[in-house]
C-alpha positions, 0 to 999 in steps of 0.5 A: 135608022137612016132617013136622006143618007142622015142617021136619025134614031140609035137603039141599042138598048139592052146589047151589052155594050161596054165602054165609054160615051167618050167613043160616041161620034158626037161630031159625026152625027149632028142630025140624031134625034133618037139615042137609047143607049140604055141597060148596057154596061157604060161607064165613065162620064158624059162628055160635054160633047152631048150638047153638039147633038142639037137636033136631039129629041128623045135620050135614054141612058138609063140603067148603066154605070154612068157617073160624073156630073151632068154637063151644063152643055145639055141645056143646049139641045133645046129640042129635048122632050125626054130625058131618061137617065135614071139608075146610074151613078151621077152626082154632083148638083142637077144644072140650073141649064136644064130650066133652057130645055123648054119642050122638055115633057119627062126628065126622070134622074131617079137612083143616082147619087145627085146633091144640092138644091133643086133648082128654082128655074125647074119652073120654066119647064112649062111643058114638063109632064113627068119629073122623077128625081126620086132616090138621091141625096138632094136636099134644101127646102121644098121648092115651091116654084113646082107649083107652077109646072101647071102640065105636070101629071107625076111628081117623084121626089122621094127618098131624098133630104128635103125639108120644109113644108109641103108648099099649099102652091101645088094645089095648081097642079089640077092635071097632077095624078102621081105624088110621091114624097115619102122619105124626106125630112118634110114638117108642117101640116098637109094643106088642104089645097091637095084636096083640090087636086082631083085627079091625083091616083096616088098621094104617098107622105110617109116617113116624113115629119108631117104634124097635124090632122089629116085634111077632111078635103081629101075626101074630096080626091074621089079618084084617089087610089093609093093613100100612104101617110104612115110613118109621120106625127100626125094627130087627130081623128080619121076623117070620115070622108076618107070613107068617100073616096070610093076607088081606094085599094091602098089605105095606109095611116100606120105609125103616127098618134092618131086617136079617136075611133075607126070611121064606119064609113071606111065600110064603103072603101069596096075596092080596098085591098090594104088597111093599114091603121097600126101603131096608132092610138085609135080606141072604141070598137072595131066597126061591123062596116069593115066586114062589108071590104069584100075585097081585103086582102090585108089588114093591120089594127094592131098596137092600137087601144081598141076594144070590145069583140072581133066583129062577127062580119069578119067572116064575110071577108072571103078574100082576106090573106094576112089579119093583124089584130094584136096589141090592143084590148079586144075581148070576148071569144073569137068568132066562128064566122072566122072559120069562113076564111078560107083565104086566111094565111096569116093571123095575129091575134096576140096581146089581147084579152081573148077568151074561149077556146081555139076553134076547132073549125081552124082545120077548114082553113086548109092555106093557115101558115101563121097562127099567133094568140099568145097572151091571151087568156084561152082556155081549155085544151088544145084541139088535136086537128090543128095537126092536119093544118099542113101548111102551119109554119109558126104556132104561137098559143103561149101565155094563155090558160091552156090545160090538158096534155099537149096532143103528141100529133105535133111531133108529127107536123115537123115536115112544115112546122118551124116554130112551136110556142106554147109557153107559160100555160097549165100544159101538163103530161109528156113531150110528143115521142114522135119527132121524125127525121126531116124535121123542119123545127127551128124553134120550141119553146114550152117553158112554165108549164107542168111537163113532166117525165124523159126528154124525148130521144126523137128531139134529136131528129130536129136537126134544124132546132136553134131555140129549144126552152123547155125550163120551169116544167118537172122533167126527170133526167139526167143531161141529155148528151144526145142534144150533140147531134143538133149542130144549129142550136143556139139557145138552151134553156133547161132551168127549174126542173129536175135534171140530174148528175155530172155533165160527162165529157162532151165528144163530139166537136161541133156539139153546142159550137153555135151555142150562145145561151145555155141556161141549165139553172135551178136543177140538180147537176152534180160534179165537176163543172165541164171543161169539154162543154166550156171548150165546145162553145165557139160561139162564145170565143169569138167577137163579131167585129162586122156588125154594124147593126144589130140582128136578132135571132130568127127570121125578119118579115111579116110573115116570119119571127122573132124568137124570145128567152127568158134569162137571169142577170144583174141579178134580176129576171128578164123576157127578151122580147128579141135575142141579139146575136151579141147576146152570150150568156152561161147560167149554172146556178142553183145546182150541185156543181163542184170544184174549181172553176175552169181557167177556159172560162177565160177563153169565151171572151164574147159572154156578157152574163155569167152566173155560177151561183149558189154551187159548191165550187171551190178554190181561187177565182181564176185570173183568167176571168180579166179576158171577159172583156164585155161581160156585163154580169158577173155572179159567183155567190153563194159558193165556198170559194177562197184566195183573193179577188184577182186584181185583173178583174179591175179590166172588165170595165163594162161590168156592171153587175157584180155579185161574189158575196157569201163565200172564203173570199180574203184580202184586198178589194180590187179598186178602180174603174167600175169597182168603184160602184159596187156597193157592200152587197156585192162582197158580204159573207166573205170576213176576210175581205178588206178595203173599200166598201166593206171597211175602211182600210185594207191591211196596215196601208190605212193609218191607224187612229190615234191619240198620241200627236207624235204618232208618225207613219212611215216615219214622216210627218204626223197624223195630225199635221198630214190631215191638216194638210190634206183638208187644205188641199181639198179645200184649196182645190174645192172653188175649181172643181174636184179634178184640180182638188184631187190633182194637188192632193196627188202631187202632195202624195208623190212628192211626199212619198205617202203612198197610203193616201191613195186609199183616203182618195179613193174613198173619197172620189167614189163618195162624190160620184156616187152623191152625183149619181144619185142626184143624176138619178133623181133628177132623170125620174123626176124629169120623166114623171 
């Protein structure tokens, strides 16, 4: 824009401009006032050049690739009103000059990467009305010169490092409408002077540090429209005049210790769209109010202590999509007025004391796409029309009381069905016939329950299926080769049924490769173990050496899933609640399985449990096992195998588990590294093993006992003289800690070339440690308790 033959303004926001501000004409265009350079592709730094534009009134950078400092020589343009420069690359500290820019009304810098301390001088921007610093790295104390900005109507300072207390100072911020804070490390209580602040619309806390009870005086912010303060430690009850705050759509407490009951007087919130209470330690009865939010759209009261029934009055909440109700004590039959919520998508009813029967009016409720009452206790069968809820994605009624056949309509639902959890009920008769192709089934899981008859052909239709847990029924069959056209799937769990015969070779070269569980325990498979299968489990070949974090089986979100499992190691049973991507596990036990343990068990290097237990294998353990790098659990008992136990083995030293008792096993028992923790259970059965822990010796390498005081081993010094010696040593070396005890004994033992001392040091360092463990041990219960 040119005004008098001057240019004034300079838009050219959004051309897709690429370069520097080092080619802006600062020199030649002293009388801009307006520059909007924003949403382009400008790089590098600003250049101290920017104070020349003196006359400047109005400057946006915004959403660029600007990086650097920002200029000290920005304070000089004394005529600034706003300053948007947020969504760049800054770093460095924000410039204490800033505080000369007096009219400035805006100064957003938000998502950048800017450090330090907020400057102290920020409060001689008296005309400040908006200040965004939100999603940087700034850090120090909450500056309680912010109280000061008495004009300011949003403050942004989320997502940073700040910590200290919310100072009680911006209570004078009466014109204040916007406060965010989340995300910092802020601690302390929340003063009661925000209460004073009546025009504030938005007041977000969360994920800080905050300890204490929420302050009753925010009942007083009648205006008050978002409330989040989940996410910190704050105790005490609910007050009951957060009821007051009439125009409240979004209401978050969730994730802190906040006790007592829910206030009736959250009835009144009418505007309420969210009500966040969970992972708290509310008790009593859900109040009948709550039924009264005609407005609901969204409602979490799960993983509390609450009591007592569902509310009848929920049915009057005709626009409520997502109910989150599991995790707490309710009890009584589900209410029918549920059925009047045509609205609902997801429900989560699970962890309960639920009893009853599902509704059969659920079919009404024609949008359903989520439906979770697993471990609850209801009764009766299955209604057959949950199979026209064309919409239901998850189906979760596992750990219930359900009897009767399951209805086979559910073959028919693979069109929208994913996940279908029946599990640990009294379901009995056959598996649904009629899973179709396209079938969009990613997870079944009907383990323990009284299944019976033939796996069905049509799974193989299931082309998505990752999880299938069909373990602890009476299927009747032989190994099902026909699961090689399920490319995807991931976990297997076949155990305690009926199963039979070999395993045959395996021909087609992708079946079972994303395999990382395979659970065929507890059945009757005959013959050798499969080669072809070990060769097939690429999942199981390879070490992500990526991850960073960890990731679960199955999909993140609200409305989606984790899947679970039941698996066997350390020798004990466990459900896991979530399946780690790192988690690999091979379990066969409990079968007929002959032979030799195949050598290519070596190359699965990613297991951490494997179980061949209670077979009739035969042979050596291969010395292949030592590339088990990461296995935890190891369990080969109760077969005939024979040879020794390979030294190798002595490398897996994040083994923690170790079970080769009641076979052939001879010879030595390897030592070191975490062998040296395996207890006498770990080896019993086998009468030819010798060493540390079954006996006391291994070979002729320990001395043997006796009388005659001439008795020299290995032809040196006696028996008698040597223990003198070495009890010497121990003790010389007692006053300064074990390692330097055990060091002259090892320099008197190489020095004097007895090499069968070793095993008198061994046993001794592992009867020290296991002493410490115990009193570590002891010590950790009696701490927790």
């Amino acid at each position: 824009m040119c005004l008098n033959g001057k240019v004034s303004k300079l838009d050219i926001q959004g051309a897709r401009v690429i370069g520097t501000l080092y080619d802006f004409p600062f020199s030649t265009l002293p009388f801009l006032e307006y520059v909007d350079l924003s949403v382009n592709n400008l790089s590098g730094t600003i250049p101290p050049e920017i104070g020349n534009l003196t006359n400047l009134v109005y400057l946006d950078l915004h959403t660029n690739m600007i990086s650097g400092t920002i200029p000290s020589q920005i304070g000089s343009l004394a005529k600034l009103q706003n300053i948007y420069i947020y969504d760049n690359l800054l770093n460095g500290s924000i410039p204490t000059s800033l505080s000369n820019l007096t009219n400035l009304s805006i100064l957003s810098l938000y998502q950048n990467n800017l450090s330090g301390l907020i400057p102290i001088e920020i409060d001689y921007l008296r005309s400040l009305t908006s200040l965004d610093l939100g999603t940087n790295s700034l850090n120090g104390f909450f500056p309680t010169s912010l109280g000061n900005l008495i004009n300011l109507s949003s403050l942004f300072l989320n997502e940073n490092h700040l910590f200290g207390s919310i100072p009680a100072s911006l209570g004078n911020l009466t014109s204040l409408s916007i406060m965010y804070l989340y995300q910092n490390n802020i601690y302390g209580t929340i003063p009661e002077d925000i209460g004073y602040l009546r025009s504030l619309s938005q007041l977000v806390l969360a994920k800080n540090s905050l300890s204490g009870a929420i302050p009753a005086s925010l009942g007083n912010l009648t205006g008050l429209f978002i409330l989040y303060l989940s996410q910190n430690n704050l105790f005490g009850s609910i007050p009951e005049e957060i009821g007051y705050l009439r125009t409240l759509s979004y209401l978050d407490f969730s994730t802190n210790f906040l006790s007592g009951s829910i206030p009736t007087s959250l009835g009144n919130l009418n505007e309420l769209y969210l009500l966040s209470l969970y992972a708290n330690n509310l008790s009593g009865s859900i109040p009948s109010e709550l039924g009264n939010i005609g407005r609901l759209v969204t409602m979490f009261l799960n993983i509390n202590q609450l009591i007592g029934s569902i509310p009848d009055s929920f049915g009057n909440l005709r626009n409520l999509q997502w109910m989150y109700l599991h995790n707490n004590n309710l009890t009584e039959k589900i209410p029918s007025s549920f059925c009047n919520l045509m609205k609902l998508e997801v429900v989560y009813l699970g962890r309960n004391n639920l009893r009853g029967e599902i509704l059969q009016c659920l079919v009404n409720i024609s949008g359903l796409e989520v439906l979770k009452i697993e471990d609850n206790s209801l009764g009766e069968d299955i209604p057959s029309s949950i199979c026209n809820l064309t919409l239901l994605r998850i189906l979760d009624l596992g750990r219930n009381n359900l009897k009767e056949a399951i209805p086979q309509c559910f073959g028919n639902m693979g069109g929208h069905l994913e996940v279908l959890h029946i599990h640990q009920n009294n379901l009995y008769g056959t598996l649904p016939e009629t899973f179709s192709n396209g079938s969009v089934l990613r997870s079944l899981d009907l383990h323990d329950n009284e299944l019976e008859g033939k796996l069905p052909r049509s799974l193989a239709n299931c082309k998505n299926l990752e999880i299938l847990g069909l373990g602890d029924n009476h299927f009747n069959d032989t190994f099902p080769i026909w699961f090689e056209t399920l490319p995807n799937l991931k976990v297997l769990s076949l155990r305690s049924n009926k199963l039979h015969g070999p395993i045959r070779a395996l021909s087609n070269e992708n079946m079972f490769s994303e395999i990382q569980i395979i659970d065929l325990s507890y059945n009757a498979f005959t013959g050798n173990l499969s080669t072809s299968l070990f060769q097939k489990l690429k999942a199981m070949r390879t070490i992500d050496q990526t991850a960073k974090v960890p990731t679960y089986l199955g999909k993140s979100g609200e409305r989606d899933y984790n899947d679970s499992v039941t698996v066997s190691t350390k020798g004990m049973e466990y459900e896991l609640d979530r399946i780690s991507t790192l988690f690999k596990t091979i379990d066969l036990s409990s079968n007929k399985f002959e032979g030799h343990i195949p050598s290519s068990l070596g190359d699965l290097i990613a297991l951490r449990v494997l179980n061949l237990s209670h077979n009739r294998l035969q042979g050596n353990i291969p010395s292949s096992l030592e590339s088990l790098s990461l296995v935890e659990s190891l369990d080969l008992s109760f077969n005939q195998l024979s040879g020794e136990i390979p030294q190798q083995l002595v490398g897996l030293t994040f083994l923690l588990f170790l079970n080769l008792s009641h076979n052939h096993l001879q010879g030595c028992i390897p030592q070191g590294h975490q062998f040296a923790t395996f207890e006498n259970n770990s080896y019993e059965g086998n009468d030819g093993l010798q060493g540390f822990p079954v006996s006391k010796g291994c070979g002729g390498i320990w001395p043997p006992e006796t009388n005659n005081a001439d008795y020299e081993p290995d032809g040196e010094e006696s028996n008698s003289e040597f223990m003198n010696d070495f009890w010497k040593a121990t003790l010389m070396g007692y006053g300064s800690g074990l390692c330097i005890g055990l060091s002259i004994i090892y320099f008197m033992m190489s020095t004097g070339n007895l090499k069968w001392l070793a095993r008198i040091i061994e046993g001794l360092e592992y009867k020290i440690i296991m002493r410490q463990r115990k009193g570590t041990k002891k010590f950790r219960y009696t701490s927790e308790f």
